[in-house]
LOPA-626288 format. One line per field, with one value per residue: residue number from 1; residue in one letter; x, y, z of N, C-alpha, C in turn. Coordinates in nm, 4 decimals, m for minus. Layout:
BEGIN
seq <- (NUM / ...)
type <- (A / ...)
nc1 <- (X / ...)
nc2 <- (Y / ...)
nc3 <- (Z / ...)
cac1 <- (X / ...)
cac2 <- (Y / ...)
cac3 <- (Z / ...)
cc1 <- (X / ...)
cc2 <- (Y / ...)
cc3 <- (Z / ...)
This chain:
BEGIN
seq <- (1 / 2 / 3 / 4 / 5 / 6 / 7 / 8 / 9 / 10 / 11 / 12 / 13 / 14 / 15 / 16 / 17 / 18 / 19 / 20 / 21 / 22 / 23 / 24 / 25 / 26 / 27 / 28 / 29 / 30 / 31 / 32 / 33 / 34 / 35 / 36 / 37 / 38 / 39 / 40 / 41 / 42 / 43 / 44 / 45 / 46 / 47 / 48 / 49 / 50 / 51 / 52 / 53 / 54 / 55 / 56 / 57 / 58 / 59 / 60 / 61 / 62 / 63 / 64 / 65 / 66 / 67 / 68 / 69 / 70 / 71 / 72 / 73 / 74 / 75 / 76 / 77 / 78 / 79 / 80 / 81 / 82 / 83 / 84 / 85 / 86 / 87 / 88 / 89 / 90 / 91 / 92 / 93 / 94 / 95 / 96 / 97 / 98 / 99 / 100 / 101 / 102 / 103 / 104 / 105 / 106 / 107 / 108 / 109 / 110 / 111 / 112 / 113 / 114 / 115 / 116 / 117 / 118 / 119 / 120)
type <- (X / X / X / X / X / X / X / X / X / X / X / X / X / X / X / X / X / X / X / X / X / X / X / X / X / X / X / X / X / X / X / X / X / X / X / X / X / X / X / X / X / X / X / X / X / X / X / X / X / X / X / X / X / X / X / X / X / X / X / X / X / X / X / X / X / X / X / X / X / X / X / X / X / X / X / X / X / X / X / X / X / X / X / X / X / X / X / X / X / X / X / X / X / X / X / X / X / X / X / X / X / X / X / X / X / X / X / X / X / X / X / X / X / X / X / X / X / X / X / X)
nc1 <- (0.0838 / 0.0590 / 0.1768 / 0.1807 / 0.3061 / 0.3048 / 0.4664 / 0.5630 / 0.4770 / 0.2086 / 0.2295 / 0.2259 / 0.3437 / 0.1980 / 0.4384 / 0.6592 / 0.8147 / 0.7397 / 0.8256 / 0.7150 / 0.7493 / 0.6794 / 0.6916 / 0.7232 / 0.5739 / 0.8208 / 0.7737 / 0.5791 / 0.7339 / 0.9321 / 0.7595 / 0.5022 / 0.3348 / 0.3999 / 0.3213 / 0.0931 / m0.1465 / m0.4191 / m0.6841 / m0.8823 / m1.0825 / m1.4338 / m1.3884 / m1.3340 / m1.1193 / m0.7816 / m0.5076 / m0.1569 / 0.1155 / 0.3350 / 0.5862 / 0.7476 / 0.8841 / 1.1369 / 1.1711 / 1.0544 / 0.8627 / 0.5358 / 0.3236 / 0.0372 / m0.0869 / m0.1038 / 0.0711 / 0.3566 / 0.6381 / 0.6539 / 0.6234 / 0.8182 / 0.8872 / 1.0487 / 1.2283 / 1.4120 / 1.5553 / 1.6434 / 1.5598 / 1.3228 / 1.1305 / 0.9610 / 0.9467 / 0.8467 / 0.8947 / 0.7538 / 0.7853 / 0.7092 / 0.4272 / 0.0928 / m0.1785 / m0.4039 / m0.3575 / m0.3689 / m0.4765 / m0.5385 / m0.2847 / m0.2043 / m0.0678 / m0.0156 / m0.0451 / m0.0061 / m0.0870 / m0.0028 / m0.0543 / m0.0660 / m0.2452 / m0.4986 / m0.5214 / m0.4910 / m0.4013 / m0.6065 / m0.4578 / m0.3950 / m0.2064 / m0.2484 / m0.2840 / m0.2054 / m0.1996 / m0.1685 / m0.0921 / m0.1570 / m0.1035 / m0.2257)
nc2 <- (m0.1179 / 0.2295 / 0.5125 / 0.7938 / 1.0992 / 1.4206 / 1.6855 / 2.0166 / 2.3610 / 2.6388 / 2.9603 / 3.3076 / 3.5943 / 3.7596 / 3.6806 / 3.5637 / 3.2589 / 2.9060 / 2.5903 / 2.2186 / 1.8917 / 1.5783 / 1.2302 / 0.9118 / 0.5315 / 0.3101 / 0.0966 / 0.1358 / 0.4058 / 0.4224 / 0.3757 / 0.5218 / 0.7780 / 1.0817 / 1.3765 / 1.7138 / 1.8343 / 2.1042 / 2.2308 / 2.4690 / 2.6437 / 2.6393 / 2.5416 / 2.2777 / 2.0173 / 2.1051 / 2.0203 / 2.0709 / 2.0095 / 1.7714 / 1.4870 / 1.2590 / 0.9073 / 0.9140 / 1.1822 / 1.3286 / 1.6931 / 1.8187 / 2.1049 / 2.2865 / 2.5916 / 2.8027 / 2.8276 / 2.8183 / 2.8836 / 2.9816 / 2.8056 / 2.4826 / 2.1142 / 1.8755 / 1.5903 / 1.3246 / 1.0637 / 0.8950 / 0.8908 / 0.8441 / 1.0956 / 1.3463 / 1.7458 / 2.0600 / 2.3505 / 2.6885 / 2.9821 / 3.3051 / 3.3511 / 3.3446 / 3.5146 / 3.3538 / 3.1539 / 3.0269 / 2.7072 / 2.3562 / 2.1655 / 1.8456 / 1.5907 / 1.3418 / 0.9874 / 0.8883 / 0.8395 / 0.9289 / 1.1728 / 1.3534 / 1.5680 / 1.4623 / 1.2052 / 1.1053 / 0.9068 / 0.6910 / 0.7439 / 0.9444 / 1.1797 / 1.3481 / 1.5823 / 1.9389 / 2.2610 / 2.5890 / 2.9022 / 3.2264 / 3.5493 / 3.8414)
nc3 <- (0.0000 / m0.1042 / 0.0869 / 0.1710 / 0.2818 / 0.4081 / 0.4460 / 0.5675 / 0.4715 / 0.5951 / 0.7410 / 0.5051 / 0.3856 / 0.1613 / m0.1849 / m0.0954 / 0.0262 / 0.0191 / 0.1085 / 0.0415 / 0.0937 / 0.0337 / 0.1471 / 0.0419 / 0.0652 / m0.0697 / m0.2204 / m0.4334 / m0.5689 / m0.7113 / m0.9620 / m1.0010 / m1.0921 / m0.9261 / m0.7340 / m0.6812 / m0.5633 / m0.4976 / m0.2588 / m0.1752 / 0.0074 / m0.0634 / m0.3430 / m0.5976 / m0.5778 / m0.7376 / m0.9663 / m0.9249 / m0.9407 / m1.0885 / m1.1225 / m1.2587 / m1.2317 / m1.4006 / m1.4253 / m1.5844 / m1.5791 / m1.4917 / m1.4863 / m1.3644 / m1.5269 / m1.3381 / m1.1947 / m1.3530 / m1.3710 / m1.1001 / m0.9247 / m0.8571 / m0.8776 / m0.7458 / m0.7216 / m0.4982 / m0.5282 / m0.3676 / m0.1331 / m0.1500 / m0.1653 / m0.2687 / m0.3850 / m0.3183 / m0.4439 / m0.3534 / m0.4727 / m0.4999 / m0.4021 / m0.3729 / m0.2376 / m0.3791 / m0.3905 / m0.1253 / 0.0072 / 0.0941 / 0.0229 / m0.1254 / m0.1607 / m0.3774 / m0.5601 / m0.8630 / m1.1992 / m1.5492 / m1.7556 / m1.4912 / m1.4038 / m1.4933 / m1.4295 / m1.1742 / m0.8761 / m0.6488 / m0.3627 / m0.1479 / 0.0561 / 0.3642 / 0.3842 / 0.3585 / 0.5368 / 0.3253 / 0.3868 / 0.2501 / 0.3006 / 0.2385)
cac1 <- (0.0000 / 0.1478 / 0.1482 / 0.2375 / 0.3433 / 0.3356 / 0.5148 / 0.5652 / 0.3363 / 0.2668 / 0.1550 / 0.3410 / 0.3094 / 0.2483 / 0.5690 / 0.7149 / 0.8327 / 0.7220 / 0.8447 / 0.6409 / 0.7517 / 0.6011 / 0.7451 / 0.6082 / 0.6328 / 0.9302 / 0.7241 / 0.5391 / 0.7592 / 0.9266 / 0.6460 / 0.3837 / 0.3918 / 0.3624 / 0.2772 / 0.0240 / m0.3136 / m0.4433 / m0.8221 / m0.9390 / m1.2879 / m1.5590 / m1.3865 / m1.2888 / m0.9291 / m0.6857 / m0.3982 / m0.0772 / 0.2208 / 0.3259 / 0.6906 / 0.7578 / 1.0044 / 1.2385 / 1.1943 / 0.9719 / 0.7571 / 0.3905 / 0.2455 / m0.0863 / m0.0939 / m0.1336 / 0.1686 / 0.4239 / 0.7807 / 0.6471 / 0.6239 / 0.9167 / 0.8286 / 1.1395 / 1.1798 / 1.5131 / 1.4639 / 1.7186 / 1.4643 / 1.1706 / 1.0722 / 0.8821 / 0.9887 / 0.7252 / 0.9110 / 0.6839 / 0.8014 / 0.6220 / 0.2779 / m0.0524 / m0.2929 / m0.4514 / m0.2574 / m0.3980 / m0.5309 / m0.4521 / m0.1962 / m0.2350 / 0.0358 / m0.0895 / 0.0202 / m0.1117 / m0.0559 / 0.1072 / m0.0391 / m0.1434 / m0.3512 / m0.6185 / m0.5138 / m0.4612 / m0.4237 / m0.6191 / m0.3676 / m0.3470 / m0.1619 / m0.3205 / m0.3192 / m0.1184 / m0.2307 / m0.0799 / m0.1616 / m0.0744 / m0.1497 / m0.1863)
cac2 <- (0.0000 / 0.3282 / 0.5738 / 0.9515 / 1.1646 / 1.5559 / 1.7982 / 2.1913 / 2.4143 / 2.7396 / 3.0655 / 3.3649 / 3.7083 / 3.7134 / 3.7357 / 3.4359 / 3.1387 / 2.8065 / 2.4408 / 2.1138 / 1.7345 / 1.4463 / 1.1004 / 0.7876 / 0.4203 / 0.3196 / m0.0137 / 0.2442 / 0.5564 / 0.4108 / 0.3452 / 0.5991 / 0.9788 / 1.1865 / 1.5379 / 1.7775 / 1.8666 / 2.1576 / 2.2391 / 2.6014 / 2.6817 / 2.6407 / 2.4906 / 2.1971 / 2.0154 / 2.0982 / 2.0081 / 2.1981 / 1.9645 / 1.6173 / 1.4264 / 1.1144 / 0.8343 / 0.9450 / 1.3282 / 1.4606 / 1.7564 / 1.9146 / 2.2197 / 2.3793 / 2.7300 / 2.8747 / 2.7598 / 2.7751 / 2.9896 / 3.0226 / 2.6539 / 2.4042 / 2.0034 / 1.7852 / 1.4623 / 1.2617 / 0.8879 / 0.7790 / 0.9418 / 0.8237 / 1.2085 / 1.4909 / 1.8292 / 2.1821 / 2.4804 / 2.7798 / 3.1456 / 3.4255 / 3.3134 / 3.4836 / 3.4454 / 3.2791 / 3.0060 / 2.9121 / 2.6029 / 2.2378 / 2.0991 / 1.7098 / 1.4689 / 1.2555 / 0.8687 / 0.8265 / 0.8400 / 1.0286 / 1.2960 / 1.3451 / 1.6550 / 1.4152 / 1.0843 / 1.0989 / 0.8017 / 0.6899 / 0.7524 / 1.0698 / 1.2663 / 1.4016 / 1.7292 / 2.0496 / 2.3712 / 2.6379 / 3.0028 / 3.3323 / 3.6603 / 3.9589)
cac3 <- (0.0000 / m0.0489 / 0.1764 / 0.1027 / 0.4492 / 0.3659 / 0.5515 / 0.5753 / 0.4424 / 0.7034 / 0.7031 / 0.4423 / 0.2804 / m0.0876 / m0.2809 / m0.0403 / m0.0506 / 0.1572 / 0.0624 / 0.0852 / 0.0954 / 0.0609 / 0.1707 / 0.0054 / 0.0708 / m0.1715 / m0.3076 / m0.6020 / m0.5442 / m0.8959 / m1.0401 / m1.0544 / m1.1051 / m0.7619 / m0.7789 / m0.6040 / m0.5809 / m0.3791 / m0.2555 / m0.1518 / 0.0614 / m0.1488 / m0.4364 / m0.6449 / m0.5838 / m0.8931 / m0.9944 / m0.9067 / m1.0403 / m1.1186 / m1.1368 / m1.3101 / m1.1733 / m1.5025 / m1.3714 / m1.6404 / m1.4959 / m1.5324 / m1.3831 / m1.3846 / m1.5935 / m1.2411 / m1.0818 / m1.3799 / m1.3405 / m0.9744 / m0.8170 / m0.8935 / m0.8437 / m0.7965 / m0.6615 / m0.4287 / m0.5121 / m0.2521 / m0.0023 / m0.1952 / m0.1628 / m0.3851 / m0.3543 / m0.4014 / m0.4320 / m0.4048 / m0.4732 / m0.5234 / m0.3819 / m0.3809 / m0.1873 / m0.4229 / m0.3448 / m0.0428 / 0.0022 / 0.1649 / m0.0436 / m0.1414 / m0.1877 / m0.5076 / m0.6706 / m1.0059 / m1.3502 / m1.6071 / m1.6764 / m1.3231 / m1.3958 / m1.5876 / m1.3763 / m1.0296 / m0.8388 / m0.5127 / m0.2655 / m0.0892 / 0.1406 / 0.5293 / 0.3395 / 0.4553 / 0.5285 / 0.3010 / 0.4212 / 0.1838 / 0.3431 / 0.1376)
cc1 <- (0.0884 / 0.1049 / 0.2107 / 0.2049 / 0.3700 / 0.4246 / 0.5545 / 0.3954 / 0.3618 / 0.1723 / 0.2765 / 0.3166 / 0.3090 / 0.3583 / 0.6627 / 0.7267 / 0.8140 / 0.8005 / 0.7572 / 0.7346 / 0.6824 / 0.6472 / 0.6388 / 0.6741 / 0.7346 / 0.8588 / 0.6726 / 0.5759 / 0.8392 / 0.8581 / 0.5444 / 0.4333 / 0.3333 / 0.3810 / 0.1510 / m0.0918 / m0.3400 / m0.5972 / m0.8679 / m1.0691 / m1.3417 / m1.4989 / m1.3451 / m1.1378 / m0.9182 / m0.5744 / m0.2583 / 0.0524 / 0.2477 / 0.4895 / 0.7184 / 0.8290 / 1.1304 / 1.2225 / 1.1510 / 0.8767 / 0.6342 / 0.3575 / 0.0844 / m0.0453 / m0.0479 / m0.0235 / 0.2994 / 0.5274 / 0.7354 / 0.6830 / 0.7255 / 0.9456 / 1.0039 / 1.1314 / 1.3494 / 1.4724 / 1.5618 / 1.6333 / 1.3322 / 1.0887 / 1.0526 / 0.8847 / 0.8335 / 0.7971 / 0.8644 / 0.7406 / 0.6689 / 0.4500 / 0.2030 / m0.1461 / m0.3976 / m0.4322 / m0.2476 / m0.5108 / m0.4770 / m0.4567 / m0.1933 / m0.1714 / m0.0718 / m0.0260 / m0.0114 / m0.0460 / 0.0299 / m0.0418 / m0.1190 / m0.2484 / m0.4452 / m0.6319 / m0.4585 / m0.5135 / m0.4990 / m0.5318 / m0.3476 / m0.2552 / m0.2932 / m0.3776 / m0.2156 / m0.1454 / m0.1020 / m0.1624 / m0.0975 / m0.1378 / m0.1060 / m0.1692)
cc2 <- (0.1245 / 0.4523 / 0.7398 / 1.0514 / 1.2996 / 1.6106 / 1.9460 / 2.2649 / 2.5469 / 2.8646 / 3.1366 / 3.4546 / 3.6646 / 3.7806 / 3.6512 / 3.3605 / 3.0260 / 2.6816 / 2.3270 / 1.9906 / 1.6625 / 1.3081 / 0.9644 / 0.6420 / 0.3797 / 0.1744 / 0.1064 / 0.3491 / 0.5337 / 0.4344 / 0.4429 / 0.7264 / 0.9896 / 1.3907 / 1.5766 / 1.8154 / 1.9586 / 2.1761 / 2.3766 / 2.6231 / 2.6852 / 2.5802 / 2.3534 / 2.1473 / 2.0401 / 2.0841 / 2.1080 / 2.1129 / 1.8280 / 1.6314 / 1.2775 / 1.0790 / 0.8765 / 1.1228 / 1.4455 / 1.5048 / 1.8093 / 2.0023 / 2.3112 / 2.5364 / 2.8261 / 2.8626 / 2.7703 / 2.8953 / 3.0370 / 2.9184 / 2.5440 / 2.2608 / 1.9383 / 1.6376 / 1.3906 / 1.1116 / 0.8426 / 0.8141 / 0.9220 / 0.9257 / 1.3219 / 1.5901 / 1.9773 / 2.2752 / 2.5837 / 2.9058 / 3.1697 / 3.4162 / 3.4468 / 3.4148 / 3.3403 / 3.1271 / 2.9450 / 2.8142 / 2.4966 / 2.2016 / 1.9260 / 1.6488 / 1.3734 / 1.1445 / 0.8277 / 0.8056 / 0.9394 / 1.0544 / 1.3138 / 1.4451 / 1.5430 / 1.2619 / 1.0333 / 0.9380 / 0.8042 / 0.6787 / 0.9169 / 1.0828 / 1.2885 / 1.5437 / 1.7788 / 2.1607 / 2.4687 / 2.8107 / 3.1230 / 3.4664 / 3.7639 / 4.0925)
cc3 <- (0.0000 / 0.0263 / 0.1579 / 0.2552 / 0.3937 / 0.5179 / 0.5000 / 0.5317 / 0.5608 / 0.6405 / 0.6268 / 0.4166 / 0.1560 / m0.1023 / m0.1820 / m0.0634 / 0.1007 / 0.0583 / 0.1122 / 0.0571 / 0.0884 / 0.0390 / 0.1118 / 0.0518 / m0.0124 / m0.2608 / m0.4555 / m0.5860 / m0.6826 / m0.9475 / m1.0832 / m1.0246 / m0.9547 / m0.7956 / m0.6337 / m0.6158 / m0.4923 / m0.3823 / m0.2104 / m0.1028 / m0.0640 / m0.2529 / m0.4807 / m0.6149 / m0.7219 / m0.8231 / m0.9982 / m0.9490 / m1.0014 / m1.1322 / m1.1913 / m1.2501 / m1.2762 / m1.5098 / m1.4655 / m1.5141 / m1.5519 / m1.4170 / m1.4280 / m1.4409 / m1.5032 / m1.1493 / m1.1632 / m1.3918 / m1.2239 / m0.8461 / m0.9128 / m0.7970 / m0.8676 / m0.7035 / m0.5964 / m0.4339 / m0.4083 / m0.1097 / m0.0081 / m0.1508 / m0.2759 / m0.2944 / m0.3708 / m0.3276 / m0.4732 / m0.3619 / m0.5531 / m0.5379 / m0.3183 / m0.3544 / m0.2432 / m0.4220 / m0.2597 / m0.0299 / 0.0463 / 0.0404 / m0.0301 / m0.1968 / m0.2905 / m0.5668 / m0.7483 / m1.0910 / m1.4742 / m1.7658 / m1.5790 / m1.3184 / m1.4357 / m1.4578 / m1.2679 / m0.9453 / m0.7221 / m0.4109 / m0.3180 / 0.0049 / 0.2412 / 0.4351 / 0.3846 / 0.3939 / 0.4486 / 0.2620 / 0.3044 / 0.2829 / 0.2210 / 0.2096)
């Protein structure tokens, strides 16, 4: 079963920068894309970026030359580096194990979540 463990996240001003993690079991941390998903009061989750095991990346429109997805396979960990966030940008953040492309094909296995605050 895999298991996906977030961490960071926090409160920030816009035009900051936070980092996220997310630890997975190492049985499908080869195997399937991992990426992010976030959710916002009142709305729909989307998609905020994806990593393959061979280190292609995807990012949502909304996220791209701002948020930077990498991945440590000897730590079986995914990276989310966010500059220059806006409020718009908060929302709990969601560790994701799916498919490729993860915007369209997100796997069942989540993440706890993690709060990720912007202040303006």
């Amino acid at each position: 079963q895999v298991q996906l463990v977030e961490s960071g996240g926090g409160l920030v001003q816009a035009g900051g920068s936070l980092s996220l993690s997310c630890a997975a079991s190492r049985t499908l941390f080869s195997i399937l894309v991992i990426g992010w998903y976030r959710q916002a009061p009142g709305k729909q989750r989307e998609f905020v970026a994806g990593i393959t095991s061979g280190g292609n990346t995807d990012y949502a429109d909304s996220v791209k030359d701002r948020f930077t997805i990498s991945r440590d396979n000897t730590k079986n960990t995914i990276f989310l580096q966010m500059n220059s966030l806006k409020p718009e940008d908060t929302a709990v953040y969601y560790c994701n194990a799916g498919y490729w492309p993860l915007a369209a094909t997100p796997g069942g296995y989540w993440g706890q979540g993690t709060q990720v605050t912007v202040s303006s």
